[in-house]
Backbone bond lengths (Angstrom), bond angles and torsions (degrees), N, CA, C in turn:
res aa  C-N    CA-C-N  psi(-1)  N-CA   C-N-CA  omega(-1)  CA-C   N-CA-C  phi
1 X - - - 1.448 - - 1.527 111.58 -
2 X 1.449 107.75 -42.94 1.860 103.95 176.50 1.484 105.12 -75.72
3 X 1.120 131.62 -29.64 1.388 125.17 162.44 1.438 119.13 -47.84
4 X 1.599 130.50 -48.55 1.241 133.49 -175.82 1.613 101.76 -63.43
5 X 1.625 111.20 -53.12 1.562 125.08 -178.35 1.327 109.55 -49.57
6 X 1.150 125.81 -16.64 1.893 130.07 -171.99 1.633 112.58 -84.77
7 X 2.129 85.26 -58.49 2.002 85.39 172.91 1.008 102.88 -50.57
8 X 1.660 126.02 -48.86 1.781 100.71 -136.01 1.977 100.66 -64.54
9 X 1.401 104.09 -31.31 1.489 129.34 -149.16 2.189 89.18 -67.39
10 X 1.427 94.87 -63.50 1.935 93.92 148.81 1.602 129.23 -47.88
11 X 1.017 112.86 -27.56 1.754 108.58 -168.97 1.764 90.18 -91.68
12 X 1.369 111.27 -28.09 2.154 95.41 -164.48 1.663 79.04 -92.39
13 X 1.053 136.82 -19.31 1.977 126.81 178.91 1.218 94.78 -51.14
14 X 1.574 110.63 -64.29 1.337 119.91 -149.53 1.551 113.66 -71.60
15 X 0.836 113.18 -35.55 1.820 122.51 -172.67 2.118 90.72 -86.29
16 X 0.853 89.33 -48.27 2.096 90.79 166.03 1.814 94.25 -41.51
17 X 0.886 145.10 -60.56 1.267 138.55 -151.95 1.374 109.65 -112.16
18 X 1.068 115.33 -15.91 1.719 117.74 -166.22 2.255 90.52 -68.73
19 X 1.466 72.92 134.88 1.529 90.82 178.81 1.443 102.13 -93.77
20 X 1.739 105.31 156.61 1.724 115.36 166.96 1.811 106.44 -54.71
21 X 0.990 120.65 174.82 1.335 137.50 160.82 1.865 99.61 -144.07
22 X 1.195 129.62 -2.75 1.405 120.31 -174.86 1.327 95.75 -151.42
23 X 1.756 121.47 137.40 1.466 139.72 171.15 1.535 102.94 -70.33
24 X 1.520 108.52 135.15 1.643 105.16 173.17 1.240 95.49 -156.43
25 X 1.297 103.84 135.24 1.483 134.19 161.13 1.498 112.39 -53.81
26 X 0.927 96.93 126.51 1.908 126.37 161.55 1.256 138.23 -150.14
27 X 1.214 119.11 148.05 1.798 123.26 169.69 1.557 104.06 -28.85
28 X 1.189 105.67 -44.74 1.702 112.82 -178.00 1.602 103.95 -75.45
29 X 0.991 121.53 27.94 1.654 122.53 174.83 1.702 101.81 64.44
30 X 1.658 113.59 -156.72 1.492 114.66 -163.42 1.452 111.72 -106.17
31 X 1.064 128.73 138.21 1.654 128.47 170.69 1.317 118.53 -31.81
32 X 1.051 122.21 102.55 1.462 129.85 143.07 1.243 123.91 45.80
33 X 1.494 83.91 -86.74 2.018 110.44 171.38 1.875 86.98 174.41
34 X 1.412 70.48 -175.69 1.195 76.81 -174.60 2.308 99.88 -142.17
35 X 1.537 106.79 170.84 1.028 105.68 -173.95 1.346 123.85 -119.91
36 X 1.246 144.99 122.91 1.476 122.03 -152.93 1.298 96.64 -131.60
37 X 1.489 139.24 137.81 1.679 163.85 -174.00 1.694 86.98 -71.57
38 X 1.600 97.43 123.78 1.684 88.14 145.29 1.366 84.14 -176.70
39 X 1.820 98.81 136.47 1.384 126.88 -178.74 1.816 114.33 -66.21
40 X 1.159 111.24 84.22 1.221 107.68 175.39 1.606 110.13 -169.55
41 X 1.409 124.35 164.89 1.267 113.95 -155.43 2.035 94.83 -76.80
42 X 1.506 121.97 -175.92 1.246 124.40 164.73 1.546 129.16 -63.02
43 X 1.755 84.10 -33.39 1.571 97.35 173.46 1.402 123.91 -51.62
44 X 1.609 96.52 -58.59 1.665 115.84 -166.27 1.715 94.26 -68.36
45 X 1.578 129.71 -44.74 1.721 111.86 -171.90 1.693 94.23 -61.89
46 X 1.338 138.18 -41.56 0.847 123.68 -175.72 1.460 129.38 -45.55
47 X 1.861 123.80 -63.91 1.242 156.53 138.08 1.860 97.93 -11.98
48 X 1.211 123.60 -63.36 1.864 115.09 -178.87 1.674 113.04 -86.89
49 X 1.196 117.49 -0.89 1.379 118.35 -156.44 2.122 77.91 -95.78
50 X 1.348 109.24 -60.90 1.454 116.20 -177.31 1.923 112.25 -55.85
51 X 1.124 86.22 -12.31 1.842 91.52 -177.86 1.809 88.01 -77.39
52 X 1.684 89.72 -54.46 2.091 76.08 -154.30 1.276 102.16 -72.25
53 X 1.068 140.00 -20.87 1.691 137.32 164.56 1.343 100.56 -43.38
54 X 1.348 141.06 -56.50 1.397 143.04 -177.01 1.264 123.24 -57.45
55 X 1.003 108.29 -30.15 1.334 119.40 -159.73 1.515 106.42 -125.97
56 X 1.275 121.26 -3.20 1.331 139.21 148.96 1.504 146.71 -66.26
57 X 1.476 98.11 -42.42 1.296 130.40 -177.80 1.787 108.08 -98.40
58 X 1.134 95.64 129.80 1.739 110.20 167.27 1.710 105.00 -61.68
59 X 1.360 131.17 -58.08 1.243 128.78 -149.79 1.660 87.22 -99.51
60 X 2.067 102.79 144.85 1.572 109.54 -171.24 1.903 93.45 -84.25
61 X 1.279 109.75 1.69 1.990 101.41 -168.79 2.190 85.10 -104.82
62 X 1.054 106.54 23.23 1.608 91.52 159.32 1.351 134.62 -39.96
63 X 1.020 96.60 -64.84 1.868 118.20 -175.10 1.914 81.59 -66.39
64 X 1.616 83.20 129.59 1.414 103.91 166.56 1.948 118.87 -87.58
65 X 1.532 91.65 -40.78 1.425 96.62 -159.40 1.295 106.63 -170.10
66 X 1.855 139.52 133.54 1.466 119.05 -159.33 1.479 74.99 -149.81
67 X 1.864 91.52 145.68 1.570 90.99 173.94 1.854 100.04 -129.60
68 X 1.456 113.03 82.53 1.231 118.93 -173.79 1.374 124.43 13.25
69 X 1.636 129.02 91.03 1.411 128.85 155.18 1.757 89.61 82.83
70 X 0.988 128.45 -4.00 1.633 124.74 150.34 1.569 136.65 -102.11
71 X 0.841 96.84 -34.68 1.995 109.65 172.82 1.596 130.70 -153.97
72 X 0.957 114.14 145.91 2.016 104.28 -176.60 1.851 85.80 -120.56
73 X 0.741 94.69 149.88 2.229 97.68 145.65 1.548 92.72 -141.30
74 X 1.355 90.66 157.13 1.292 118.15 -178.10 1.395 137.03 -152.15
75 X 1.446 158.14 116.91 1.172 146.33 -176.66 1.274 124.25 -68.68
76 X 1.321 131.22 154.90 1.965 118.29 168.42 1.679 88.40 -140.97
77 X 1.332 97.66 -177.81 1.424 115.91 172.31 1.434 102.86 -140.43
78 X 1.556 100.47 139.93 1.448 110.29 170.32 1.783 110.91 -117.76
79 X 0.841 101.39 152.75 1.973 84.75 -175.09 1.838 77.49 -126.88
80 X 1.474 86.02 171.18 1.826 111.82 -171.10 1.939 102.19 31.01
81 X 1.794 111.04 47.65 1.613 105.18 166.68 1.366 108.32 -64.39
82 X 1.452 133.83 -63.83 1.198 130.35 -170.13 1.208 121.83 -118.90
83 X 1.203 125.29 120.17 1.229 132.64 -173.66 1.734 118.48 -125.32
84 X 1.665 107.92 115.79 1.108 119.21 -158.65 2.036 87.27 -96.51
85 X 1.610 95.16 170.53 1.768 100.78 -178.86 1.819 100.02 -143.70
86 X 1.205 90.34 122.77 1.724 97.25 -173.16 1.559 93.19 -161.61
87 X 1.839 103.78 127.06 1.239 121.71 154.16 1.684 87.91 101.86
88 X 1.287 133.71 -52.67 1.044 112.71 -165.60 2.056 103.49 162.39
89 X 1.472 85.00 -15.19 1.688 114.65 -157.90 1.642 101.06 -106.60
90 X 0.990 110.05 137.84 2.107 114.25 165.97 1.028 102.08 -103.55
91 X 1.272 119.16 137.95 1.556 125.62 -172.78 2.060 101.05 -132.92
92 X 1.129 125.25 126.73 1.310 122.55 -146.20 1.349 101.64 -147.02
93 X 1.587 108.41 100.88 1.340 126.62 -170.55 1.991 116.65 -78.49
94 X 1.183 144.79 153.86 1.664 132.65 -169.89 1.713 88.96 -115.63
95 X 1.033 98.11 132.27 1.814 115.29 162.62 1.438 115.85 -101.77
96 X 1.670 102.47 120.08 1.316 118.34 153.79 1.392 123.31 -74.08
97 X 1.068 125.05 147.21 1.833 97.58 -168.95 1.696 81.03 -161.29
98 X 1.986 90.15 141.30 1.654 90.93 167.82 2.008 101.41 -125.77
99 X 1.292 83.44 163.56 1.802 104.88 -161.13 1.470 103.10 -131.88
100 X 1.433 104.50 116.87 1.478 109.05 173.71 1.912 92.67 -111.41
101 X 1.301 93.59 144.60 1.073 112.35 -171.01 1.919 99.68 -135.74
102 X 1.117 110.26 118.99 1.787 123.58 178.96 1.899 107.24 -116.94
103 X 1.746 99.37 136.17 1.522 96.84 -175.86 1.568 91.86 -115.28
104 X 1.777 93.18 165.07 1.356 106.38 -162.83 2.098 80.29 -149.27
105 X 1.089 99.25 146.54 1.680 95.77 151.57 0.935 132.55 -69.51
106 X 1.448 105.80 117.25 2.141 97.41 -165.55 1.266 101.62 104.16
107 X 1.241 151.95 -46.48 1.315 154.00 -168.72 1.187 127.71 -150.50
108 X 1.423 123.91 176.76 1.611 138.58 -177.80 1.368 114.28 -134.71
109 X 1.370 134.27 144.08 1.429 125.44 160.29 1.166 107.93 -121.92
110 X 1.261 114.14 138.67 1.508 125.40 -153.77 1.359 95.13 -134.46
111 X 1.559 119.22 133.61 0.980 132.36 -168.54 1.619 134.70 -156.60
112 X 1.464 120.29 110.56 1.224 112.10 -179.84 1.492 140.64 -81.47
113 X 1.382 123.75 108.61 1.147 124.83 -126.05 2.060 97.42 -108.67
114 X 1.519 103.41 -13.78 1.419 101.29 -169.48 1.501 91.75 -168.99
115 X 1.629 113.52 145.50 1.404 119.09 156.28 1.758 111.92 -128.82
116 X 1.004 114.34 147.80 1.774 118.06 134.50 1.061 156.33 -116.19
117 X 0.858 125.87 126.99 1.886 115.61 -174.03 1.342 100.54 -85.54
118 X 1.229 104.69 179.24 1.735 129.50 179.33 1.139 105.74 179.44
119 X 1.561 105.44 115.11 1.464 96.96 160.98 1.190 131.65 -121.65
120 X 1.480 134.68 -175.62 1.546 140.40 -144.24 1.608 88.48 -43.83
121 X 1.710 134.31 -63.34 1.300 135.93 -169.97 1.491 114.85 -41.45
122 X 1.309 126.74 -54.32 1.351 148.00 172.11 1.808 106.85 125.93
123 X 1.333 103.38 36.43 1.394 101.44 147.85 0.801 169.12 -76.71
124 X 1.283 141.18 105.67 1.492 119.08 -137.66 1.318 120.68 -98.72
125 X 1.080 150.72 157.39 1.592 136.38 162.74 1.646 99.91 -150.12
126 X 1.544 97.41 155.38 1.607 114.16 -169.12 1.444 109.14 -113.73
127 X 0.646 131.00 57.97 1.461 140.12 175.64 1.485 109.63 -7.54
128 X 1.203 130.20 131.86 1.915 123.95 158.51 1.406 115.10 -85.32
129 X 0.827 109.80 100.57 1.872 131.62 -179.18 1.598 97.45 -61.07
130 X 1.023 153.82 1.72 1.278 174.64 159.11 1.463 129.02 -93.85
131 X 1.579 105.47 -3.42 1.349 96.39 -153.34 1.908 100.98 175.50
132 X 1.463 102.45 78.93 1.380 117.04 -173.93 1.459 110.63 -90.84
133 X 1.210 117.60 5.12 1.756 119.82 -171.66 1.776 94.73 -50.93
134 X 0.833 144.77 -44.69 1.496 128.61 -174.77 1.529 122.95 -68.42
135 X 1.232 126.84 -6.47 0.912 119.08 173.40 1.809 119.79 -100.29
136 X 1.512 99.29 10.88 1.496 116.47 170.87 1.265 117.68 -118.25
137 X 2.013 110.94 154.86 1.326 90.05 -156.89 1.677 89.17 -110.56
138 X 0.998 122.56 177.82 1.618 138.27 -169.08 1.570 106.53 -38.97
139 X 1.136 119.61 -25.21 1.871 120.90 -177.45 1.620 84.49 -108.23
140 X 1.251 139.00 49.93 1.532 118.09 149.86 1.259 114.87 68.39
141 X 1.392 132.31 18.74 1.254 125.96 -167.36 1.691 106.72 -106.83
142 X 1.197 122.35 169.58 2.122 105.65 158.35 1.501 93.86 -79.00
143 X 1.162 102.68 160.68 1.524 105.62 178.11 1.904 93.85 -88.41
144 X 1.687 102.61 161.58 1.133 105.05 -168.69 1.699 113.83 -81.09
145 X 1.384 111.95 -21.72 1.332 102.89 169.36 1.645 134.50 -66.18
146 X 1.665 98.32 -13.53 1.200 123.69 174.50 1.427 118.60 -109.69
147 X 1.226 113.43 12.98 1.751 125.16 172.68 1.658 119.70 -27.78
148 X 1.690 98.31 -40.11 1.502 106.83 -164.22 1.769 103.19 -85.07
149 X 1.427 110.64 -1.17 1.610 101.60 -166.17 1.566 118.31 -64.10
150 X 1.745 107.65 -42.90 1.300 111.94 164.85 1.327 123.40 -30.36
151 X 1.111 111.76 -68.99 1.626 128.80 -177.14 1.721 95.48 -61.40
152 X 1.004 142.41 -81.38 1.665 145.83 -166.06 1.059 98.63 -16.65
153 X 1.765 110.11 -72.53 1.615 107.07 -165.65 1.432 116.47 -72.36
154 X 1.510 108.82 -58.32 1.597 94.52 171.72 1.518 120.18 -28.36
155 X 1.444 118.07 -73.69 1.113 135.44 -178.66 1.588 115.16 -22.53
156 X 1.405 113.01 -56.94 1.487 130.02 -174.69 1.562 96.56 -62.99
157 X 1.630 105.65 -71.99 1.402 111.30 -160.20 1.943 111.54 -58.07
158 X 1.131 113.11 -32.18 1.649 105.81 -176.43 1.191 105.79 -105.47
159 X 1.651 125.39 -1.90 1.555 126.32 157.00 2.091 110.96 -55.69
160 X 1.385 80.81 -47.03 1.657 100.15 -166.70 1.662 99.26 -54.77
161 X 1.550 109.22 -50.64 1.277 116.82 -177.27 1.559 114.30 -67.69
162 X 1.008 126.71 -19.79 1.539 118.83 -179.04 1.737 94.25 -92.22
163 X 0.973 126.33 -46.55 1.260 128.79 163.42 1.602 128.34 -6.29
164 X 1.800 77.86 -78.05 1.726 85.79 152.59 1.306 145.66 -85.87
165 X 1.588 126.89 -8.42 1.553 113.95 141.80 1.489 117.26 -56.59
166 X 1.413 108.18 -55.21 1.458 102.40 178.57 1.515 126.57 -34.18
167 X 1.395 140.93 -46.56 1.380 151.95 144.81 1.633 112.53 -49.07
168 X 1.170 102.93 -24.47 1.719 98.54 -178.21 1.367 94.07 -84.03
169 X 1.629 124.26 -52.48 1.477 106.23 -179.63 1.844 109.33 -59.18
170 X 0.810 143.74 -82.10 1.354 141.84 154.01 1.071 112.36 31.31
171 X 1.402 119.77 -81.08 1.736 146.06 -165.29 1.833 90.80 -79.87
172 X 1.291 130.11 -25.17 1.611 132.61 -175.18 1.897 88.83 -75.36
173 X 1.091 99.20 -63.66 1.654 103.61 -156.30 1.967 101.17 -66.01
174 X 1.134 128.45 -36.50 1.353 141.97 -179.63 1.468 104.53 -59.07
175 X 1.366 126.00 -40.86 1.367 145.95 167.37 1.238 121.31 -47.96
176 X 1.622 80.67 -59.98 2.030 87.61 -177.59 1.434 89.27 -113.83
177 X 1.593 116.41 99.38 1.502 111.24 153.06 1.990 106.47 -128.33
């Protein structure tokens, strides 16, 4: 019996602390950030993380703000991110979006800190990253004009993130050959 009382007392610690590794959409708005494993010092994710921002981004004023070998933020643009369908017509708004990104040895936390839309009219809207209740309709559902939102953000936000391991392994193996 104190054996059973121990896991469970380990299993609610562990899931208490267990971090995301993947962005997901909810009524409760979008995860946090999320944290991703990678064997390398803080320095060096720092040093490739600022490469693929550079070399990522269309505009040279990307980088928002860098706090040497500890954090970058940065802006991107996505054009046609969300695209709502009403009347017969798709109407397909572009996201500005900023990304703080913090290094640790061993890991990164990656984090979306702000979005905007705009669409074709020049409207703007700010989304609450905290707080997706509008894009559901009274029975808990996404609403159907907004079907694609799930997928948009996920899509963008843990696209972006594989993105950048993907170039980190790259720029890792090019390093050490």
């Amino acid at each position: 019996m104190k054996l059973k009382g121990i896991l469970l007392m380990v299993f609610i610690s562990a899931s208490t602390f267990a971090q995301d590794t993947a962005f997901k959409f909810s009524k409760e708005g979008l995860t946090d950030f999320i944290v991703t494993s990678y064997d390398s010092p803080a320095k060096d994710l720092f040093k490739r993380t600022v490469a693929w921002v550079k070399e990522n981004n269309k505009s040279a004023d990307a980088v928002k703000s860098v706090v040497e070998d500890e954090k970058i933020t940065f802006q991107g643009v996505k054009d046609n991110f969300l695209c709502s369908k009403a009347g017969g017509t798709t109407v397909c708004s572009n996201a500005t979006y900023t990304i703080e990104i913090t290094f640790k040895d061993g890991k990164y936390k990656f984090a979306v800190t702000d979005i905007v839309l705009k669409d074709i009219n020049g409207k703007i809207a700010r989304p609450n990253l905290d707080d997706f209740s509008e894009y559901y309709d009274k029975d808990g559902n996404v609403k159907k004009y907004l079907s694609d939102a799930p997928n948009s953000y996920e899509g963008l936000f843990n696209g972006l993130n594989q993105s950048l391991v993907t170039y980190m392994d790259k720029k890792k193996k090019a390093d050490n050959w």
